[in-house]
C-alpha positions, -999 to +999 in steps of 0.1 A: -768+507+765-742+491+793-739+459+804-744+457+842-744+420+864-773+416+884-770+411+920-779+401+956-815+388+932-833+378+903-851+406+888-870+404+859-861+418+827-873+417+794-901+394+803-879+367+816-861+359+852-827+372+849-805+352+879-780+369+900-748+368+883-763+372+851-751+403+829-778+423+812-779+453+790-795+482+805-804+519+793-792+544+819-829+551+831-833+513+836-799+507+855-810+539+879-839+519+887-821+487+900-793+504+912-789+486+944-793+450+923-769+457+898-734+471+890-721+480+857-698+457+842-665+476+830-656+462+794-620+453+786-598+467+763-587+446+733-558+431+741-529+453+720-512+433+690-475+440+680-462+442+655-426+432+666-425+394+668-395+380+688-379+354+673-352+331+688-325+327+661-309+292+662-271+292+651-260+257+634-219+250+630-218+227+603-192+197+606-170+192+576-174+160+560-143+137+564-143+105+541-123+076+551-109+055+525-129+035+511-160+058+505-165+075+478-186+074+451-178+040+433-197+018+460-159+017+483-137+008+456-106+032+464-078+039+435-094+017+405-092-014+424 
Protein backbone atom coordinates (compact mmCIF):
# COMPACT_ATOMS: atom_id res chain seq x y z
CA UNK A 1 0.00 0.00 0.00
CA UNK A 2 1.14 3.96 -0.89
CA UNK A 3 0.44 6.78 0.81
CA UNK A 4 -1.43 9.39 -1.32
CA UNK A 5 -2.80 13.14 0.12
CA UNK A 6 -6.29 13.61 -0.55
CA UNK A 7 -7.36 16.53 -2.45
CA UNK A 8 -9.68 19.34 -3.86
CA UNK A 9 -12.34 17.11 -0.97
CA UNK A 10 -13.04 15.00 1.83
CA UNK A 11 -13.71 11.56 0.87
CA UNK A 12 -14.51 8.95 3.02
CA UNK A 13 -12.24 6.24 3.86
CA UNK A 14 -12.16 3.57 6.13
CA UNK A 15 -15.43 4.56 7.73
CA UNK A 16 -14.34 7.97 8.70
CA UNK A 17 -14.16 11.59 6.79
CA UNK A 18 -10.69 11.86 5.62
CA UNK A 19 -10.09 15.98 5.05
CA UNK A 20 -8.28 17.35 2.14
CA UNK A 21 -4.75 17.51 2.96
CA UNK A 22 -4.87 14.54 4.83
CA UNK A 23 -2.45 11.50 3.71
CA UNK A 24 -4.01 8.03 3.54
CA UNK A 25 -2.77 4.65 2.63
CA UNK A 26 -4.31 3.30 -0.32
CA UNK A 27 -4.13 -0.20 -2.32
CA UNK A 28 -3.48 0.53 -5.99
CA UNK A 29 -7.21 -0.49 -6.96
CA UNK A 30 -8.40 2.05 -4.34
CA UNK A 31 -6.08 5.00 -5.42
CA UNK A 32 -7.45 4.27 -9.24
CA UNK A 33 -10.71 4.92 -7.94
CA UNK A 34 -10.07 8.49 -6.52
CA UNK A 35 -7.62 9.34 -8.83
CA UNK A 36 -8.69 12.76 -9.53
CA UNK A 37 -8.88 13.41 -5.38
CA UNK A 38 -5.77 12.21 -4.62
CA UNK A 39 -1.98 12.21 -5.55
CA UNK A 40 0.52 9.77 -4.30
CA UNK A 41 2.82 11.11 -1.78
CA UNK A 42 6.59 10.35 -2.88
CA UNK A 43 8.53 9.12 0.38
CA UNK A 44 11.95 10.45 1.17
CA UNK A 45 14.97 8.85 1.30
CA UNK A 46 16.70 8.55 4.66
CA UNK A 47 18.88 11.08 5.01
CA UNK A 48 22.68 9.42 4.38
CA UNK A 49 24.93 9.24 7.60
CA UNK A 50 28.82 9.51 7.30
CA UNK A 51 30.92 8.26 8.56
CA UNK A 52 33.64 11.01 8.28
CA UNK A 53 33.12 13.53 10.99
CA UNK A 54 34.85 16.89 10.47
CA UNK A 55 36.47 18.10 13.32
CA UNK A 56 37.95 21.60 13.81
CA UNK A 57 41.37 21.03 15.51
CA UNK A 58 42.26 23.89 17.94
CA UNK A 59 46.17 24.56 18.28
CA UNK A 60 47.16 25.98 21.92
CA UNK A 61 50.90 27.75 22.23
CA UNK A 62 51.62 27.38 25.73
CA UNK A 63 53.39 30.43 27.55
CA UNK A 64 56.36 29.50 29.54
CA UNK A 65 56.09 30.22 33.05
CA UNK A 66 58.41 33.13 34.22
CA UNK A 67 58.67 33.52 38.20
CA UNK A 68 59.72 36.79 39.51
CA UNK A 69 61.58 36.84 42.63
CA UNK A 70 59.88 36.32 45.31
CA UNK A 71 57.65 33.27 44.20
CA UNK A 72 58.44 30.21 44.64
CA UNK A 73 57.52 27.62 46.71
CA UNK A 74 58.34 28.80 50.36
CA UNK A 75 55.26 31.28 50.50
CA UNK A 76 57.82 34.38 48.70
CA UNK A 77 60.64 33.95 50.94
CA UNK A 78 63.64 34.16 48.23
CA UNK A 79 67.34 32.85 49.21
CA UNK A 80 66.65 31.53 52.96
CA UNK A 81 65.60 34.77 54.14
Amino acid sequence: MAKYKIKNTNILHDGKIRKEGSVVELTDEQAKKLEGFVELVKEKAPAKQTTETKTKTKTETKKPEVKTEGEGQNGGESNGK
